[in-house]
C-alpha positions in Angstrom: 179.4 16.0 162.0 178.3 18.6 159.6 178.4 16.8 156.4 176.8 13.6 156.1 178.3 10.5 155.2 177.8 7.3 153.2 178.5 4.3 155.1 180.3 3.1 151.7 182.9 6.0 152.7 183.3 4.7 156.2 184.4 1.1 155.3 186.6 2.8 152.6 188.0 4.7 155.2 188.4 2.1 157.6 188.9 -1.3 155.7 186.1 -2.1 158.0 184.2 -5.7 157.5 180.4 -5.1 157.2 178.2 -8.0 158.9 174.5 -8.9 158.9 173.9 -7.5 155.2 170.6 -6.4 154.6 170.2 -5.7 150.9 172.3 -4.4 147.6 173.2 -0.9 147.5 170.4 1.3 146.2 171.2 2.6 142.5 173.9 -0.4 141.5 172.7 -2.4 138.8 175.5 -5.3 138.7 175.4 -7.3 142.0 179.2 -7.5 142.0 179.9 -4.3 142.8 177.4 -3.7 145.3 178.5 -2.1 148.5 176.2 -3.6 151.9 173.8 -1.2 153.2 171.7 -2.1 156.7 168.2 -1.3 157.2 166.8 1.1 159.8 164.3 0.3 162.5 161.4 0.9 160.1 163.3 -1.7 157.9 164.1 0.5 155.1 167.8 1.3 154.1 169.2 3.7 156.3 172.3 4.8 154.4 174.2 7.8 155.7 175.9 8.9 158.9 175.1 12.2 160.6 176.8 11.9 163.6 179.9 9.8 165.2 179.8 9.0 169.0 181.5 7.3 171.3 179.2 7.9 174.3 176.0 5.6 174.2 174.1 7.6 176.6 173.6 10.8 174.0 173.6 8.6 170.7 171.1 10.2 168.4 168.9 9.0 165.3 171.6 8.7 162.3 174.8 8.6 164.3 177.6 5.6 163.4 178.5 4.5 167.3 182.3 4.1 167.8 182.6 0.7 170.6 185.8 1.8 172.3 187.5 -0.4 175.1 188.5 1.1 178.3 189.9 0.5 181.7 186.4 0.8 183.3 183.8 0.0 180.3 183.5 -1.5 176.9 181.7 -0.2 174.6 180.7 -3.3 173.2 178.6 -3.8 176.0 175.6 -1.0 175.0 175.0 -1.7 171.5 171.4 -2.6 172.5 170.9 0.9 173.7 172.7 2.8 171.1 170.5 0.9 168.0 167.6 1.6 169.8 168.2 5.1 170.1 168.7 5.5 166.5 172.2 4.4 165.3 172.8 3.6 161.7 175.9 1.2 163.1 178.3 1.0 164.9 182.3 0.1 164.4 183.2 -3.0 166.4 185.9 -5.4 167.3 183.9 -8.2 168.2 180.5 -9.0 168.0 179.2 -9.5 171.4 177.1 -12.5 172.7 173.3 -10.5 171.4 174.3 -8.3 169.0 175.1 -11.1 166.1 171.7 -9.8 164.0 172.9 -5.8 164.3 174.3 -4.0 161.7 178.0 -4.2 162.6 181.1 -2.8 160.8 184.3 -5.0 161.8 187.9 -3.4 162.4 190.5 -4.8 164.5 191.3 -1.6 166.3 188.0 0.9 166.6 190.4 3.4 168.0 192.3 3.3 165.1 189.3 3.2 162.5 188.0 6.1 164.7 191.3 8.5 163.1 191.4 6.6 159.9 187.6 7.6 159.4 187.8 11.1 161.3 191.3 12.1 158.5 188.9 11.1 155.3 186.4 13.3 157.1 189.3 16.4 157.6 190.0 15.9 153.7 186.7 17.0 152.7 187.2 20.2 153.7 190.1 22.8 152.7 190.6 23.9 156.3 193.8 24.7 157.6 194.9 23.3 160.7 197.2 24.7 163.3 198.2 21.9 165.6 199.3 23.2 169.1 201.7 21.2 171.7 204.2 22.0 174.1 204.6 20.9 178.2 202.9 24.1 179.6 200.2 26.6 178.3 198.8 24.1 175.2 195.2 24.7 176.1 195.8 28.6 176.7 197.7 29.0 173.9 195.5 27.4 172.0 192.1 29.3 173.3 194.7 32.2 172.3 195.0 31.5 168.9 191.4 30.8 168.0 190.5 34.3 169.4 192.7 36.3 167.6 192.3 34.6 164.4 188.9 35.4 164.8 189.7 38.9 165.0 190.3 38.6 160.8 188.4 35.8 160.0 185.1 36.0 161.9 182.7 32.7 162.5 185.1 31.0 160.0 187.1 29.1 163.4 187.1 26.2 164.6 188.7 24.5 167.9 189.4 21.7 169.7 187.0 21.7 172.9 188.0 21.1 176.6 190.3 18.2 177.0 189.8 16.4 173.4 193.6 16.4 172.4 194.1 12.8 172.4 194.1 9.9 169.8 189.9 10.1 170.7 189.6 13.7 171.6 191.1 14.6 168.0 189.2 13.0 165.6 185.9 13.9 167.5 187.0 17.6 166.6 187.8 16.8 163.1 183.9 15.5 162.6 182.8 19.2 164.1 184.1 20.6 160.8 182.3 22.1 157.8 182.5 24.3 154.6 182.6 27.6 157.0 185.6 26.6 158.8 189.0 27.9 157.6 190.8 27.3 160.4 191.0 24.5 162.7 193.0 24.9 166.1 194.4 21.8 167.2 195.3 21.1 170.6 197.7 17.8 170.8 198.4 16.1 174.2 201.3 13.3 174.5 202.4 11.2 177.0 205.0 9.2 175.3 206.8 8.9 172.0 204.8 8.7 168.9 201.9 9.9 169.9 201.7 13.3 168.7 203.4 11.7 165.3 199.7 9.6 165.6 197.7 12.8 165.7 199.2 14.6 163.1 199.1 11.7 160.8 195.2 12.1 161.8 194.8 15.8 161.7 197.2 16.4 158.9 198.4 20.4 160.4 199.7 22.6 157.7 201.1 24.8 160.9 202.5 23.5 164.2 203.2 25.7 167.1 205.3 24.5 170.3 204.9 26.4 173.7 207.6 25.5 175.6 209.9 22.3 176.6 209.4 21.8 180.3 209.3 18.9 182.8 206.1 17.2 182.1 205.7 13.8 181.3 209.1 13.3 182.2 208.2 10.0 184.3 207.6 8.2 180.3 209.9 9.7 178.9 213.4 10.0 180.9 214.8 13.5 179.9 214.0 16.6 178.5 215.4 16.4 175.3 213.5 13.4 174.8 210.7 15.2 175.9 211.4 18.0 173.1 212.3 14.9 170.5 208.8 13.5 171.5 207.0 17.5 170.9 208.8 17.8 167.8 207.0 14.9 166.2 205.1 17.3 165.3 207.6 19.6 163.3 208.2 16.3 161.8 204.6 16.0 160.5 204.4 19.2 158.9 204.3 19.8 154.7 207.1 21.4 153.2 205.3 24.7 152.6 203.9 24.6 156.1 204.9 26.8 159.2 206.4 26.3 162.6 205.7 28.6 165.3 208.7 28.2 167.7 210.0 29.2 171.3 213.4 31.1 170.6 213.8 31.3 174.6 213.6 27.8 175.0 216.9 25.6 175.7 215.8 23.0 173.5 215.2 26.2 170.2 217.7 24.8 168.3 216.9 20.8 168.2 213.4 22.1 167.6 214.5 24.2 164.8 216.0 21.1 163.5 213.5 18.6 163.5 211.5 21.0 161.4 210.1 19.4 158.0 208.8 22.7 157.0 211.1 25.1 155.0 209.3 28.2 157.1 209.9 29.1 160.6 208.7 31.8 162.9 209.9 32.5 166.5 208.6 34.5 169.5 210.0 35.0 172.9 212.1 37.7 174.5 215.3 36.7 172.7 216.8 39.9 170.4 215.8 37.5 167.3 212.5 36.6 167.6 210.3 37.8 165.0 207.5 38.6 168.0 209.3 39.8 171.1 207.7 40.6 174.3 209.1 43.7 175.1 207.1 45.5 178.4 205.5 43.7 181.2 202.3 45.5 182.9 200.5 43.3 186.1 197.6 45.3 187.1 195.1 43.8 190.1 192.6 42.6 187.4 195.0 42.3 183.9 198.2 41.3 182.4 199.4 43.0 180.0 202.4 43.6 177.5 204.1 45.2 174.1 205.1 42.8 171.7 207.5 44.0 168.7 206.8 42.0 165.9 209.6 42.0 163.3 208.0 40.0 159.7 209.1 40.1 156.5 211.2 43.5 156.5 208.2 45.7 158.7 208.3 46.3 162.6 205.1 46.9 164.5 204.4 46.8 168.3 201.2 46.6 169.6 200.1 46.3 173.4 198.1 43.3 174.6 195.8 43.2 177.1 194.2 39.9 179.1 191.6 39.7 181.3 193.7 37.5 183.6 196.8 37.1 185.8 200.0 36.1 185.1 203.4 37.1 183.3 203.7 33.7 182.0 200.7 34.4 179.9 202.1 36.8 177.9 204.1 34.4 175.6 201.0 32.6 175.0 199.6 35.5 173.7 202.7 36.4 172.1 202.5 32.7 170.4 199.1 33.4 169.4 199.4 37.2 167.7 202.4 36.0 165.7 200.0 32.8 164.4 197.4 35.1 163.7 199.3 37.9 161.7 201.9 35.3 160.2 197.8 33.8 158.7 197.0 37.5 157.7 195.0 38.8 160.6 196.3 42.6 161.1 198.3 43.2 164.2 196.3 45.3 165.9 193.1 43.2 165.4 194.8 39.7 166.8 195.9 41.9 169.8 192.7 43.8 170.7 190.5 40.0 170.1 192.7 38.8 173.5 191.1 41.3 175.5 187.9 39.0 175.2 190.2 35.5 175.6 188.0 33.0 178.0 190.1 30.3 179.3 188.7 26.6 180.4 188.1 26.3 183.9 190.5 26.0 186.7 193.3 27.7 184.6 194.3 30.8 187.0 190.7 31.7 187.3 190.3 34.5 190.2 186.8 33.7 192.1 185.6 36.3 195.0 184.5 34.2 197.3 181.0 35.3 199.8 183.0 35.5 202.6 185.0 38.7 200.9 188.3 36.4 200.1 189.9 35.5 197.2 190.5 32.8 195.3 193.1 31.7 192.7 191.6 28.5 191.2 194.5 26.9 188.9 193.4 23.5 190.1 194.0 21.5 186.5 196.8 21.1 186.5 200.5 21.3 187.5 204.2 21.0 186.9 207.5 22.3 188.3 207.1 25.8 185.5 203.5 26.5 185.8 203.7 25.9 190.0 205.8 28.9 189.9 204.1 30.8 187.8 200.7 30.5 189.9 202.8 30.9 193.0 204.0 34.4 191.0 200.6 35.5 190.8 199.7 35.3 194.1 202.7 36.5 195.6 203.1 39.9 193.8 200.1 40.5 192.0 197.0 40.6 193.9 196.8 42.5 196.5 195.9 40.5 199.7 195.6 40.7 203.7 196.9 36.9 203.5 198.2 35.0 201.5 197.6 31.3 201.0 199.3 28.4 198.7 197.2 25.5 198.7 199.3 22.9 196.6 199.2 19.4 195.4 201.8 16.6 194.4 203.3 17.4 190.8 202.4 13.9 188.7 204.3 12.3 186.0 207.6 13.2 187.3 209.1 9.6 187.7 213.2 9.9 188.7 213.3 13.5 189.1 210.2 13.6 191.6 211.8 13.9 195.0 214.5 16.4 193.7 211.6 18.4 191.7 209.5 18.8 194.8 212.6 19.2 197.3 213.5 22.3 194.9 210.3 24.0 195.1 209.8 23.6 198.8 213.5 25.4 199.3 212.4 28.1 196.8 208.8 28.4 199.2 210.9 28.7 202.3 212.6 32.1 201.0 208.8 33.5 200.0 206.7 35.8 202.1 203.6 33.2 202.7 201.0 33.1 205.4 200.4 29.4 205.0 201.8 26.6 203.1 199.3 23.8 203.0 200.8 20.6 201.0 198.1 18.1 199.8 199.5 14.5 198.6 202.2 12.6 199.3 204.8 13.8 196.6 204.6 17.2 198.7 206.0 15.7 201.5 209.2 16.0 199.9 208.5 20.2 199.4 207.4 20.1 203.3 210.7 19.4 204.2 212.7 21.5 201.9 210.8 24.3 203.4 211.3 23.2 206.6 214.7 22.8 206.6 214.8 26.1 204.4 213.3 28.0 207.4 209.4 28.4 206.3 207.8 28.9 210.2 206.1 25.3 210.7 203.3 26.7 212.8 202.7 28.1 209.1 203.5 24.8 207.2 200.6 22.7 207.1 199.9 18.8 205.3 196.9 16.9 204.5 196.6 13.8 202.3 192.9 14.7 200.7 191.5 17.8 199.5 188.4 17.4 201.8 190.8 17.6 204.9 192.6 20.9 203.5 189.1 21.8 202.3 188.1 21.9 206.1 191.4 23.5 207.5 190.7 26.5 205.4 186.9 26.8 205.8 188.0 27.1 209.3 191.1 29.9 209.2 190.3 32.2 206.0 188.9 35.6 206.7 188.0 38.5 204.4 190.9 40.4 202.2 192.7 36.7 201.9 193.9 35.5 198.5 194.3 31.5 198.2 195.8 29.7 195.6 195.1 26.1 194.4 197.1 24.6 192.4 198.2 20.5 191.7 198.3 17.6 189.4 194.7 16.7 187.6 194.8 13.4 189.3 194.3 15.0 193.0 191.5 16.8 192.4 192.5 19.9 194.1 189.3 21.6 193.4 187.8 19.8 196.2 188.9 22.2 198.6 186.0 24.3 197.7 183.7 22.3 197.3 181.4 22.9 199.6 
């Protein structure tokens, strides 16, 4: 948190019930309209915030500690440790047996007073914010962004960080803002219907941006128009003179189109129409690159990206990104050049040279049936290789359409020219036998049911000049093959 805050604003935020007053607010004279204030450890009146956490192990002196409830821990539990490491207060739901004397503020959701409390903190700033969803290439697309709007507005961005795109991952970017920030770039996760309506109520994002309709999530949701219903919430959210950033390739263009609340609309894609179209492909050893023809307000420009990393399929992020950036008034050129520096999370098709002179293609985050391919794309046609190997994990979240999901990749492995095929789950079994039936040589068709055990396989068979890939579902942990 950047600018600090009077606990008086956080239980107007939050309608939050103080307990275990300590004396009148400083500077009232009339008693009834005093606003509770708690004393600090020296016993004088400690009366702003500087700081919101939800972690008790890095509380700090002046920080308002958020008790959240999880599956594995409750907050509730360390308010001991966070007072005695300095905490002003902290947001409850209950007061736990021991804490009845500390300086409590009393909501009946804290997860909820968390985004009530982080949107009053947003509205003190003029920031724009660009909220970014979508079932593939949210987090890339959103590193994207940030970089080339960098290009034009320099130290004057700000972003959501690693996986913080969720109902708690939000608001904690929101309290990162302050008076330098013009931008804000948003990343917004869902895994069911209205909870990307629930962050942009938060956030409030003058532009939203979709990536793509795809297959994730699938298992919550049923189809993937509800999938797309569920992405456009955000559309939804948007002001009237705000701005969607859509995917005029995508099946699903026109019901997103729809949903839009905003009366402007950009699009991007290789479709004829769209005001940025990727129009040349270049897949060097080291690079991706592309022209994109941008087409806005009357005036044509092309200009030729370059990334420092592999894959066709991230060229429409970047193409997503330079239309955001120039439709916000960065120049063209500038928002294309600033990509050339782009540095994606880890585990996102990050290629490693390995000691023992192989190669590896560590996209271990995540997967689904769209981005499986696209990894699998990479390593079969653009890095050059003396073997190649596909290390890959169950696809998650897929509910209904699992089996015919994983029994339509395997047939599509079966055709490709692969040295080994190492499946990793249980999902995968399904893609085993596509492949075998498909005619993929099962001396070269392995399966193990942990990482460790695939880990060991291939500590055992690479040699130099191979290129592996990983790639899987977050839950498997695919990383774990290298390990060691």
């Amino acid at each position: 948190m950047r600018r600090a805050m009077h606990l008086s604003e956080v239980i107007q935020a939050t309608g939050a019930k103080p307990l275990n007053l300590a004396l009148t607010a400083a500077g009232h004279t009339r008693p009834c309209d005093t606003l509770p204030l708690f004393c600090d450890a020296s016993g004088g009146t400690a009366e702003f915030i500087t700081g919101v956490c939800i972690d008790s192990r890095v509380v700090e002196p002046g920080d308002l500690f958020v008790a959240l409830r999880g599956n594995r821990t409750d907050g509730h539990q360390y308010l001991q440790e966070v007072f005695a490491r300095g905490a002003v207060a902290a947001l409850v739901e209950y007061v736990p047996l021991g804490a009845e004397e500390m300086p409590l503020l009393r909501v009946p959701n804290t997860v909820q007073a968390l985004g009530q409390l982080a949107r009053y903190y947003r509205r003190q700033f003029s920031t724009l914010v660009i909220g970014v969803t979508g079932s593939t290439g949210k987090t890339t697309t959103k590193e994207m962004i940030a970089t080339a709007l960098e290009a034009g507005y320099p130290n004057a961005v700000h972003k959501s960080a690693g996986n913080y795109n969720t109902e708690i991952g939000v608001p904690l970017t929101l309290f990162g803002l302050d008076e330098s920030h013009r931008y804000l770039v948003q990343e917004m996760a869902m895994r069911g219907r209205g909870q990307i309506a629930q962050l942009a109520e938060i956030a409030e994002p003058q532009v939203g941006v979709i990536t793509q309709i795809g297959w994730s999530h699938i298992e919550l949701l049923g189809s993937r128009e509800a999938i797309a219903e569920a992405k456009s919430e955000l559309l939804q959210a948007l002001p009237e003179d705000g701005i969607a950033i859509l995917p005029r390739d995508d099946k699903f263009y026109e019901l997103l189109r729809s949903r839009c609340a905003c009366r402007t609309i950009y699009t991007f894609g290789r479709h004829p129409e769209a005001d940025a179209r990727l129009t040349q492909v270049e897949l060097g050893e080291d690079y991706t690159a592309g022209e994109i023809a941008l087409q806005l307000g009357g005036q044509s420009t092309r200009v030729w990206v370059e990334l420092p990393y592999l894959g066709e399929h991230l060229l429409m992020n970047a193409t997503a990104a330079v239309l955001t950036a120039v439709v916000l008034g960065v120049a063209p050129s500038a928002a294309a050049r600033a990509l050339r520096g782009v540095q994606l999370p880890e585990m996102r098709m990050a290629v490693q040279k390995q000691p023992g002179g192989w190669t590896l293609i560590n996209d271990a985050y995540n997967a689904n049936p769209d981005s499986m391919r696209a990894a699998l794309q990479v390593l079969l046609t653009q890095i050059p290789a003396r073997r190649r190997i596909a290390i890959l994990g169950d696809m998650r979240e897929l509910g209904a359409y699992s089996m015919r999901l994983h029994w339509g990749l395997g047939r599509w492995l079966a055709a490709q020219p692969l040295d080994y095929l190492v499946l990793v789950g249980t999902e995968v079994l399904w893609t085993a036998a596509a492949a075998r039936e498909g005619g993929f040589p099962p001396d070269r068709l392995l399966h193990f049911e942990t990482p460790q055990q695939a880990g060991e396989w291939l500590m055992r068979i690479v040699q130099p000049g191979d290129c592996v890939l990983l790639k899987g579902s977050r839950a498997l942990g695919l990383e774990q093959v290298v390990a060691r």
